[in-house]
C-alpha positions as semicolon CSV with decimal commas, in nm:
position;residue;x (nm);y (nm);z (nm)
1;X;0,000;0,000;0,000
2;X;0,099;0,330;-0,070
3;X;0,208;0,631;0,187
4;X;-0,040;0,950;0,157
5;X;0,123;1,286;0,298
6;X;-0,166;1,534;0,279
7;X;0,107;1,815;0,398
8;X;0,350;1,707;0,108
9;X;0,090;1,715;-0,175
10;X;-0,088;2,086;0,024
11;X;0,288;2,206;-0,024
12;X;0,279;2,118;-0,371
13;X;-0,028;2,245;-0,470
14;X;0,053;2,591;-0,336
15;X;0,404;2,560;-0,462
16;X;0,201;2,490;-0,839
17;X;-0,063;2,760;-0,780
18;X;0,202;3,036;-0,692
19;X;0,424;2,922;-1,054
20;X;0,115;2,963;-1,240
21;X;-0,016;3,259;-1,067
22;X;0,306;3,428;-1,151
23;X;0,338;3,322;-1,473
24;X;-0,036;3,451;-1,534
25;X;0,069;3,785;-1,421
26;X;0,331;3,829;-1,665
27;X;0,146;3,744;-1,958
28;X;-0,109;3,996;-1,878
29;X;0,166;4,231;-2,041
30;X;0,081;4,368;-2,402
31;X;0,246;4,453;-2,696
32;X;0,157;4,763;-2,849
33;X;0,304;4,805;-3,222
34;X;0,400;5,194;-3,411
35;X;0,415;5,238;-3,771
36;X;0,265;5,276;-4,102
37;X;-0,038;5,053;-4,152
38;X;-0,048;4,980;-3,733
39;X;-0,291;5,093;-3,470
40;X;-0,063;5,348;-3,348
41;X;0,093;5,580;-3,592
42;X;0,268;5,809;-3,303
43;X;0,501;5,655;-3,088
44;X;0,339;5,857;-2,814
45;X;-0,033;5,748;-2,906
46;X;0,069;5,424;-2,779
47;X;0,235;5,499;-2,451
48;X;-0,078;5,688;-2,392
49;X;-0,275;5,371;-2,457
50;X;-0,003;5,138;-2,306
51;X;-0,020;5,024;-1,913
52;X;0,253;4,966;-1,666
53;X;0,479;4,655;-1,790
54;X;0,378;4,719;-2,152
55;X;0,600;4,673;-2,426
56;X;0,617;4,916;-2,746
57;X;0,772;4,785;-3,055
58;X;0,836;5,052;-3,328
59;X;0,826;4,989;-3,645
60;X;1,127;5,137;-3,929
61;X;1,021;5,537;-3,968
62;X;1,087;5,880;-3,905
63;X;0,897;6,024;-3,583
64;X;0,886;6,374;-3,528
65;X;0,743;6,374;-3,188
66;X;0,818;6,481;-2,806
67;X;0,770;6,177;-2,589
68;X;0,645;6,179;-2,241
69;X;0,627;5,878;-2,040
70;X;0,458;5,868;-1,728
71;X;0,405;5,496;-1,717
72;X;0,608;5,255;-1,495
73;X;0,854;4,971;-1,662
74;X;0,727;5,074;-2,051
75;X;0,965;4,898;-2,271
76;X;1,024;5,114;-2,611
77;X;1,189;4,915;-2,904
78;X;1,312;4,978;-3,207
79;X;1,172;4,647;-3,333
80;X;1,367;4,628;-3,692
81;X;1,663;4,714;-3,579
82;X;1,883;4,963;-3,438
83;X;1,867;5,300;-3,540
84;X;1,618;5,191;-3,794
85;X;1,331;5,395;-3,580
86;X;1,437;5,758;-3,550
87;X;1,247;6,005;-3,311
88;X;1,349;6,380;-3,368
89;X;1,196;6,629;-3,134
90;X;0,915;6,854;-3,255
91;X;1,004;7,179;-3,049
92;X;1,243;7,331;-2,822
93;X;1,226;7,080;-2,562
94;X;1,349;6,686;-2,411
95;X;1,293;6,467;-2,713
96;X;1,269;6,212;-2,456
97;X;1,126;6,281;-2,138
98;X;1,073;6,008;-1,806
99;X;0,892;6,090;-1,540
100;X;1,018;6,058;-1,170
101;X;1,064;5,759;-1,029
102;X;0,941;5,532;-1,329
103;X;1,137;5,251;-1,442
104;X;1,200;5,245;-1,861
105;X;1,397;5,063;-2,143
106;X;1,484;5,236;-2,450
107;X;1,611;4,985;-2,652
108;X;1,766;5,055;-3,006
109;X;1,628;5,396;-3,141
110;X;1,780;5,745;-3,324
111;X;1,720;6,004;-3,117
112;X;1,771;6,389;-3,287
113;X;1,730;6,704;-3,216
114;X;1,390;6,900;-3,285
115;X;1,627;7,262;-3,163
116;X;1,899;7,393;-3,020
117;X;1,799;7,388;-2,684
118;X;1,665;7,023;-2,581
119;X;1,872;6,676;-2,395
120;X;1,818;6,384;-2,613
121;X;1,664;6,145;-2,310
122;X;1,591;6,334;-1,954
123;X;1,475;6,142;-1,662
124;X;1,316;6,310;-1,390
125;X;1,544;6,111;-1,153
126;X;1,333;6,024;-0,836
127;X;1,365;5,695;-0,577
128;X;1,364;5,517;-0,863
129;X;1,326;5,128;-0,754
130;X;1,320;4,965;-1,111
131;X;1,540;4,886;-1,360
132;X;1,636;5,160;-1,605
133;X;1,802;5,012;-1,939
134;X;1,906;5,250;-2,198
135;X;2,087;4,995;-2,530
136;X;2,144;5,059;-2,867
137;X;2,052;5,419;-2,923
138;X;2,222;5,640;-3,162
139;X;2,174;5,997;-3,006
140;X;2,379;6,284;-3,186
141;X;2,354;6,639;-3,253
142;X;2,301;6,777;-2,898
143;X;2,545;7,032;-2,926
144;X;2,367;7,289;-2,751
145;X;2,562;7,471;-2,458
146;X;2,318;7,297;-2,234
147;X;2,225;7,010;-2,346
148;X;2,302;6,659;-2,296
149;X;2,245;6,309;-2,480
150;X;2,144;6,116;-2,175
151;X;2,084;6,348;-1,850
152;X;1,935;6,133;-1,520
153;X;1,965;6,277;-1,151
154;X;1,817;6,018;-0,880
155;X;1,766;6,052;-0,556
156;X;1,803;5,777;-0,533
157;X;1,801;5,508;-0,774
158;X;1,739;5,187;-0,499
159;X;1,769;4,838;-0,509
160;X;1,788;4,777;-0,855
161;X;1,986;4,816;-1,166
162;X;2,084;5,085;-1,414
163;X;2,218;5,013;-1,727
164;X;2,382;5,226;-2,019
165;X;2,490;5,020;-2,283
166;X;2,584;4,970;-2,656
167;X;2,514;5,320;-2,728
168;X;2,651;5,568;-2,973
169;X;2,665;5,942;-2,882
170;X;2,815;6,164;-3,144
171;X;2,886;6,549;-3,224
172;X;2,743;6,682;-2,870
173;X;2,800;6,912;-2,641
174;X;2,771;6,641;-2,343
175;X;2,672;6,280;-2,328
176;X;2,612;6,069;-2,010
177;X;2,533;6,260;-1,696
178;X;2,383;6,037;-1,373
179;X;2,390;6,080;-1,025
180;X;2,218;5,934;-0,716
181;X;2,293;5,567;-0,649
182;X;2,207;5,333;-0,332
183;X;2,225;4,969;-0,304
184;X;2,194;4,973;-0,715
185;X;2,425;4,820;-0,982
186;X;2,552;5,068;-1,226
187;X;2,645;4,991;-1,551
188;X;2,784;5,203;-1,807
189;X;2,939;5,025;-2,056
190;X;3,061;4,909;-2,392
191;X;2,930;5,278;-2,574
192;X;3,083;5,475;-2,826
193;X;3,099;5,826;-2,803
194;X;3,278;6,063;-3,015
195;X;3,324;6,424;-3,062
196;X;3,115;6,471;-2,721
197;X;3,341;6,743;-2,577
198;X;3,265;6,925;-2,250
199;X;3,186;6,602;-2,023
200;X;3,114;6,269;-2,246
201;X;3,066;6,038;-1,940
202;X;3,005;6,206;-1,557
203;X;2,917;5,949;-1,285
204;X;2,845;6,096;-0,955
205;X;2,770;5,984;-0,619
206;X;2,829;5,621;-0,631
207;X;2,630;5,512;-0,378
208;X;2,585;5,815;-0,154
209;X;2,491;5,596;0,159
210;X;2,713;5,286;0,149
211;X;2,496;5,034;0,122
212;X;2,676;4,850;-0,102
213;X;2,636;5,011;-0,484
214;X;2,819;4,783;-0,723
215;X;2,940;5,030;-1,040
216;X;3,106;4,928;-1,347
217;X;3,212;5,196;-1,640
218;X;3,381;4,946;-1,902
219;X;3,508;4,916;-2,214
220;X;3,393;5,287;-2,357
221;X;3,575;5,410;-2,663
222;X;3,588;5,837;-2,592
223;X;3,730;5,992;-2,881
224;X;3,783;6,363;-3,024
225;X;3,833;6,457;-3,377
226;X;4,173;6,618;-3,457
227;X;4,126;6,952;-3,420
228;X;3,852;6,999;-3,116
229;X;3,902;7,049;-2,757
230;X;3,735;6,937;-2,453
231;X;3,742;6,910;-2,100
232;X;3,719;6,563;-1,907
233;X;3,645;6,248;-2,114
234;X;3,537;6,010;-1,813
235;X;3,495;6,189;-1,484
236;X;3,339;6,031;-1,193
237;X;3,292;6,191;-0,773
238;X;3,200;6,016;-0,501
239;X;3,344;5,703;-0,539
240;X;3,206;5,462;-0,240
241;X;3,170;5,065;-0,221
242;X;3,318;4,840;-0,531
243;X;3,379;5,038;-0,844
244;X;3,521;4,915;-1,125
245;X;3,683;5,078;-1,403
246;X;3,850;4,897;-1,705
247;X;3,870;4,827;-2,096
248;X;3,805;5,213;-2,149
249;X;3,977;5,392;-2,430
250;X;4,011;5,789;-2,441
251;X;4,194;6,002;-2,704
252;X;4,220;6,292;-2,808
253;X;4,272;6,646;-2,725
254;X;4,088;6,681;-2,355
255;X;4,202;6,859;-2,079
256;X;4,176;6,549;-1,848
257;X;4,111;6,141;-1,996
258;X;3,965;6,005;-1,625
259;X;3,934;6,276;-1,334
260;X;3,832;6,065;-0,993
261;X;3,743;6,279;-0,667
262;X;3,635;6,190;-0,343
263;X;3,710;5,876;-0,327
264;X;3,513;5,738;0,000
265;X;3,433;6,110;0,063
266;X;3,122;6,014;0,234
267;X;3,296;5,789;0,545
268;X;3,174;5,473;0,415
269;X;3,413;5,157;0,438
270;X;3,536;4,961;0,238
271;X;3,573;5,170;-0,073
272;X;3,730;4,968;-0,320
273;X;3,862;5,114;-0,687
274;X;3,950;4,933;-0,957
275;X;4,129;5,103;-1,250
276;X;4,252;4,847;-1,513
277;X;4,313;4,786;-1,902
278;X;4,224;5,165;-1,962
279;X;4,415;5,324;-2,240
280;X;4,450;5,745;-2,255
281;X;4,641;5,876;-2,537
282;X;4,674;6,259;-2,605
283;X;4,524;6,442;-2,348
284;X;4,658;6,741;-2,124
285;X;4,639;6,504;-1,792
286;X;4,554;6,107;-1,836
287;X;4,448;6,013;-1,496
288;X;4,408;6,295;-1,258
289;X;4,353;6,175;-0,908
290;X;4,175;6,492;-0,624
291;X;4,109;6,396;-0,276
292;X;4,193;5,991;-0,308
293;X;4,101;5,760;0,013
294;X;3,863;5,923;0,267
295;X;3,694;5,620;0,412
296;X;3,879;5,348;0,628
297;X;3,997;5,078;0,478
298;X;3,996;5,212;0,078
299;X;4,178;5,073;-0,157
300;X;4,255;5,193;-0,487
301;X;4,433;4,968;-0,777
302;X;4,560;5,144;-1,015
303;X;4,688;4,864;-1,285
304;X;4,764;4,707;-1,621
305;X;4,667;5,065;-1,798
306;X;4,804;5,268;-2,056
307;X;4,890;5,627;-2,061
308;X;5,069;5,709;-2,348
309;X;5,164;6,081;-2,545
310;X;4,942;6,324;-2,292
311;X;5,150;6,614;-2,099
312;X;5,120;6,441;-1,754
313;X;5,019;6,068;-1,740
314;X;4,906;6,009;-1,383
315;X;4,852;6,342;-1,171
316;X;4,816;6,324;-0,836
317;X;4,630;6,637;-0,625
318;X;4,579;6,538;-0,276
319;X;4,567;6,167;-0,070
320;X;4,414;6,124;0,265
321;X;4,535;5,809;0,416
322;X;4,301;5,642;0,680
323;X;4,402;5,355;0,857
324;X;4,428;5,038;0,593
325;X;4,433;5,279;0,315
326;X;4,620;5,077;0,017
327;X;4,700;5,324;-0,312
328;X;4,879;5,105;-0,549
329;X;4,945;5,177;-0,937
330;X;5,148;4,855;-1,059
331;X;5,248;4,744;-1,382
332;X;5,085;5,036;-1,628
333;X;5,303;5,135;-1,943
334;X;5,376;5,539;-1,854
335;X;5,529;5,601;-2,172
336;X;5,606;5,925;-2,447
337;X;5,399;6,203;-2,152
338;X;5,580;6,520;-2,242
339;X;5,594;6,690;-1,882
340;X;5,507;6,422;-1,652
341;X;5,507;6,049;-1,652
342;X;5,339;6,068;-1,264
343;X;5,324;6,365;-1,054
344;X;5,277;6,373;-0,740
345;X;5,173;6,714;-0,549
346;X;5,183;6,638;-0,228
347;X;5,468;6,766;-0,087
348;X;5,585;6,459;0,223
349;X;5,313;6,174;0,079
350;X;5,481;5,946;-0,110
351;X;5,283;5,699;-0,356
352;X;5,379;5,347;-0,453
353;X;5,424;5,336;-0,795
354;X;5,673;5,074;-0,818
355;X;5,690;4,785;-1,098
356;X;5,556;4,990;-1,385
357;X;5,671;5,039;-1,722
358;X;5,813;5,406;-1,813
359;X;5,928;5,364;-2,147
360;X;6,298;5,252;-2,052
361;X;6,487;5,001;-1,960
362;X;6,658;5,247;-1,741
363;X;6,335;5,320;-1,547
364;X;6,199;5,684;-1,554
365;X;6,395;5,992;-1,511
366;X;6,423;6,194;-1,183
367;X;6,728;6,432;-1,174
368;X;6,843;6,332;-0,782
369;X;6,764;6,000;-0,763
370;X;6,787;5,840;-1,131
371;X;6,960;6,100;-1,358
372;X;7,018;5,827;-1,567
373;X;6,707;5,701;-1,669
374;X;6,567;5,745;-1,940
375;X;6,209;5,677;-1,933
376;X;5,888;5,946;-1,847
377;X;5,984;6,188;-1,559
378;X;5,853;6,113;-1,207
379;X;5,795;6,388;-0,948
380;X;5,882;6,355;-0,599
381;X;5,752;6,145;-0,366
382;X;5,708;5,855;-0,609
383;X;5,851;5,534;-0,551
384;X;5,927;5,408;-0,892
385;X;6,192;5,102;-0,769
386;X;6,165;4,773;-0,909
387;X;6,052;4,931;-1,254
388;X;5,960;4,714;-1,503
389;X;6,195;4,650;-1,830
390;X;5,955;4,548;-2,053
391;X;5,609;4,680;-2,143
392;X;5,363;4,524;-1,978
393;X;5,136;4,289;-2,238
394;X;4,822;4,171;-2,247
395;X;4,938;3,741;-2,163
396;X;5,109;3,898;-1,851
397;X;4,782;3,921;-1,699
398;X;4,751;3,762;-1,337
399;X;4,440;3,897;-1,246
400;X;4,244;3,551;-1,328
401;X;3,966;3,492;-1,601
402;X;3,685;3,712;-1,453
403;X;3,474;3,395;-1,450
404;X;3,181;3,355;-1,197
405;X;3,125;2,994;-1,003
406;X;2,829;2,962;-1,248
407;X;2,577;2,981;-0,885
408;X;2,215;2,951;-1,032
409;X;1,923;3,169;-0,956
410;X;1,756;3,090;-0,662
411;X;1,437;3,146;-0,874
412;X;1,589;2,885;-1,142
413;X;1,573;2,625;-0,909
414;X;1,253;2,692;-0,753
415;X;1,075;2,612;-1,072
416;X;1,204;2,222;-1,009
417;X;1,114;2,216;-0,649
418;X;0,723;2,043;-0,772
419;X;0,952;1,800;-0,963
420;X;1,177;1,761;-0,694
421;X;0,896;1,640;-0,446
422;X;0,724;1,435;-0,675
423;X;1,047;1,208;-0,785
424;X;1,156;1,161;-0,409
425;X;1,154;0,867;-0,262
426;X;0,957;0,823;0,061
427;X;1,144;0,598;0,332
């Protein structure tokens, strides 16, 4: 005879119920489709008509439209492809605008002026609590004196994710501006942007609170045109928690590649910084470090860059050092900087920049204590020993494949748990 367990099988009807129960709410979501010979012939016709979770597939076209949305988690795509939808603003205003708080993906569109005087995407900011995903846009043209291609300011963006990816910004005035962060993962990444040249990509307040903000800016290519100026290519304040920065490449004729300030300004600890696989060519200072390590226990590693033909490579304004503060730059190639290979202000403070490449075998050239060498000029107060004698190459990587342990999703698994209980065994 078989054992009944009226608790077991009550545990696995709820566990059933509450799958398809979820699984019924999501497919209450619509589609809503823009284009010739469609219901909705203006893109913002449908996000009128469209309800929270909705998604918004545009067809190939030219829209000459403001958009307002006002709706929370509306998905806007450019369904044929990338760039293939363009939206160009009617008036004088935000081709693009989000309302506070809401949570949005714009995923693939052209996004143009409709004047002189309007930011290609502006989000209200707000405690946002859902995720924001802005991929595959093409947003140019936004060469205003105030305007920007992307302009968000939180307060704050919580427990969830923001993501800034695969985009191209070109011939504006400014691209990427966001602030306001808390217990969020940032991620700005993998985007083009060229001839942007006040402030192509500004960061700010990194997790204001310390509740434990993951940010990574990767892999960006910043680039000006020969011939125009600009200020700061990548320039990011208020650096708390685990940021990462790495696989970015700047060139061109800024005042400053990567500016980071206030590093842990906000007293939260651990602050941990890392700077890696960058590569800033051309500019007036590559990586210009202001007020470095407030919190306890920062660390900032500074390693396996590039900083090659600016006037000072890394510049160094002011260090606080806490208790357990660890500033290391290690095995970057500081090579052809006309003034400067590393300069360090701080009169007393020395900084370890030992085991990095200068450009000679000789090591760098300081006229006390190597008058010899050959390589980029060091200021003061740098330890340079144990330079390198080669450049450092890509295979001399130690840092380990960047693989996870492949953990699955605790949601994943809890679709087998009604499998699980029917194929035990009873004892």
């Amino acid at each position: 005879m078989g054992n009944h367990h009226p608790g077991k099988m009550a545990l696995l009807f709820l566990l059933v119920f509450g799958l398809l129960v979820a699984y019924a709410g999501v497919s209450t979501a619509a589609t809503l489709t823009v284009g010739p010979g469609q219901a909705y012939t203006t893109i913002q016709s449908a996000i009128n008509a469209a309800s929270a979770g909705d998604t918004i597939n545009v067809k190939t076209g030219f829209y000459n439209e403001d958009l307002v949305i006002s709706k929370n988690n509306l998905a806007l795509k450019s369904i044929d492809g990338p760039g293939l939808a363009e939206i160009q603003g009617a008036a004088l205003a935000d081709v693009v605008s989000i309302g506070s708080g809401l949570g949005v993906t714009i995923d693939g569109f052209r996004i143009l002026p409709g004047g002189s005087a309007n930011t290609g995407i502006y989000f209200e900011g707000g405690a946002t609590t859902d995720p924001v995903t802005i991929i595959n846009n093409v947003i140019e043209d936004f060469n205003d004196s105030m305007a920007w291609c992307f302009y968000a300011m939180w307060g704050y963006l919580e427990n969830t994710d923001f993501r800034f990816s695969k985009n191209t910004l070109r011939n504006s005035t400014r691209g990427i501006y966001v602030w306001g962060f808390k217990n969020s993962t940032i991620e700005v990444s993998s985007n083009i942007l060229e001839d942007c040249d006040e402030y192509p990509v500004m960061v700010e307040y990194l997790d204001y609170e310390g509740d434990g903000t993951d940010a990574r800016i990767n892999d960006n290519r910043v680039t000006l045109s020969a011939g125009k100026e600009g200020d700061t290519a990548i320039s990011m304040t208020h650096l708390e928690n685990t940021t990462e920065i790495s696989g970015n490449y700047i060139e061109g004729d800024f005042q400053t590649g990567m500016y980071l300030e206030y590093i842990g300004a906000d007293g939260q600890a651990p602050a941990i910084v890392n700077i890696e696989k960058n590569e800033i060519r051309g500019t007036g200072i590559g990586l210009h470090f202001r007020d470095m390590a407030y919190a306890l226990s920062t660390e900032v590693t500074v390693r396996y860059n590039t900083i090659e033909n600016n006037e000072y490579g890394i510049y160094v304004h002011d260090l606080t050092y806490w208790p357990n503060t660890i500033v290391k730059f290690r095995d970057n190639n500081i090579v052809g900087n006309s003034l400067y290979g590393f300069y360090n202000l701080m009169d007393g403070s020395w900084l370890d920049a030992q085991e990095n490449w200068w450009g000679e075998d000789t090591g760098p050239y300081h006229p006390t204590t190597n008058p010899g060498g050959s390589g980029n000029e060091v200021s003061n107060y740098v330890d340079y020993g144990n330079w390198r004698t080669t450049a450092w190459e890509e295979e001399d990587d130690d840092s380990g494949s960047g693989c996870s342990a492949g953990i699955l999703d605790p949601l994943f698994l809890l679709l087998f748990a009604p499998m699980g209980l029917l194929l035990r065994k009873n004892r």
